[in-house]
N, C-alpha and C positions, 0 to 999 in steps of 0.2 A: 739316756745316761745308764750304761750298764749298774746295775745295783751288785754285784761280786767288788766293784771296786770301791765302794761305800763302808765306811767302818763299823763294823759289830755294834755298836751300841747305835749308832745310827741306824743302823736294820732293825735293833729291835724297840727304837723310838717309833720308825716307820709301822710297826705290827702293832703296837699298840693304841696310835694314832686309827689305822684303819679300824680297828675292833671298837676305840668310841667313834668312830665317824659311822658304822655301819649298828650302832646301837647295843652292841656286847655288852659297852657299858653305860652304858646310861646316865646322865649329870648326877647326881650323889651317890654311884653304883662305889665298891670300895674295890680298887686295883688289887693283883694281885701280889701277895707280900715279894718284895727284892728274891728274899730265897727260893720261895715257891716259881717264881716267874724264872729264877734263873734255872733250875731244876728243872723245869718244862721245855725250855728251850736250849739245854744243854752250853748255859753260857757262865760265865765268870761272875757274881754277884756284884762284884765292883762294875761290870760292867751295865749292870741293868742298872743299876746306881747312878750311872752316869747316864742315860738314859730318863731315867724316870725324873733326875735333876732337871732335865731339861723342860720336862714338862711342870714341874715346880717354877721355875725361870719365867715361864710361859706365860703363867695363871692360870693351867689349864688341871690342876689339881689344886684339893687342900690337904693339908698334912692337918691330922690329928695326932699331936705324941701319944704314942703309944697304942692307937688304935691304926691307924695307918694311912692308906691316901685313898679319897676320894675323887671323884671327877668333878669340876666344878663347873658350876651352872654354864651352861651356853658354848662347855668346852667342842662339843661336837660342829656347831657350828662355825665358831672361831676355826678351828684346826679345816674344816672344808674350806674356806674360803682362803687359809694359807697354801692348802695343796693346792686350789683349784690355780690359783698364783703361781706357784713355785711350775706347774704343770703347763702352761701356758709361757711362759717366760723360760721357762729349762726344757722341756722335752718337749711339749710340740713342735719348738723349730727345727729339731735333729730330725724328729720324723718326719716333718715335711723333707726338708731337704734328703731324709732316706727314697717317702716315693717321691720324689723327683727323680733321684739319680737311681732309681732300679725302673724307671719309664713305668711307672703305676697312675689310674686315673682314681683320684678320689671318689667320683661318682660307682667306679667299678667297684671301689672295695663297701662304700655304705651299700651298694644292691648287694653283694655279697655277707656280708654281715648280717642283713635286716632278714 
């Protein structure tokens, strides 16, 4: 699934996902603020807003009024085991059916990779 055709705050739901799955943020680490995060990424604060909502939704933050969001406990996990989901069920089948129809052999590309 091409990610250009994915909406802005889904891209940068998806960025911030990655950064607690790969440990950036760590379960009680404190997100960064709407404004800041939107400034970083050159993006609309309503939009990371919506974004960050989502992970609110989720359970994969807690809000603190006034002090801001943190990751919450087991977020990193939880969110792997949705991508690993969403990853298996949505894009491994396009790619497979990509090497099918470009004549590639699976085995060729794991010796090539490893």
């Amino acid at each position: 699934m091409p990610q250009s055709s994915q909406p802005v705050y889904l891209k940068l739901r998806d960025r911030i996902a990655a950064a607690i799955i790969d440990g950036t943020y760590p379960d009680g680490a404190l997100l960064p603020s709407v404004r800041a995060f939107a400034a970083d990424q050159g993006a609309n604060p309503l939009t990371v807003a919506k974004a960050y909502q989502l992970f609110q939704l989720d359970g994969l933050v807690e809000v603190q009024r006034g002090v801001g969001m943190f990751v919450a406990r087991g977020a990193a996990e939880k969110l792997r085991r949705s991508e690993r989901e969403r990853f298996l069920e949505i894009e491994w089948p396009a790619i497979c059916q990509r090497i099918e129809r470009l004549g590639l052999r699976p085995a060729e590309l794991l010796a090539e990779k490893l």
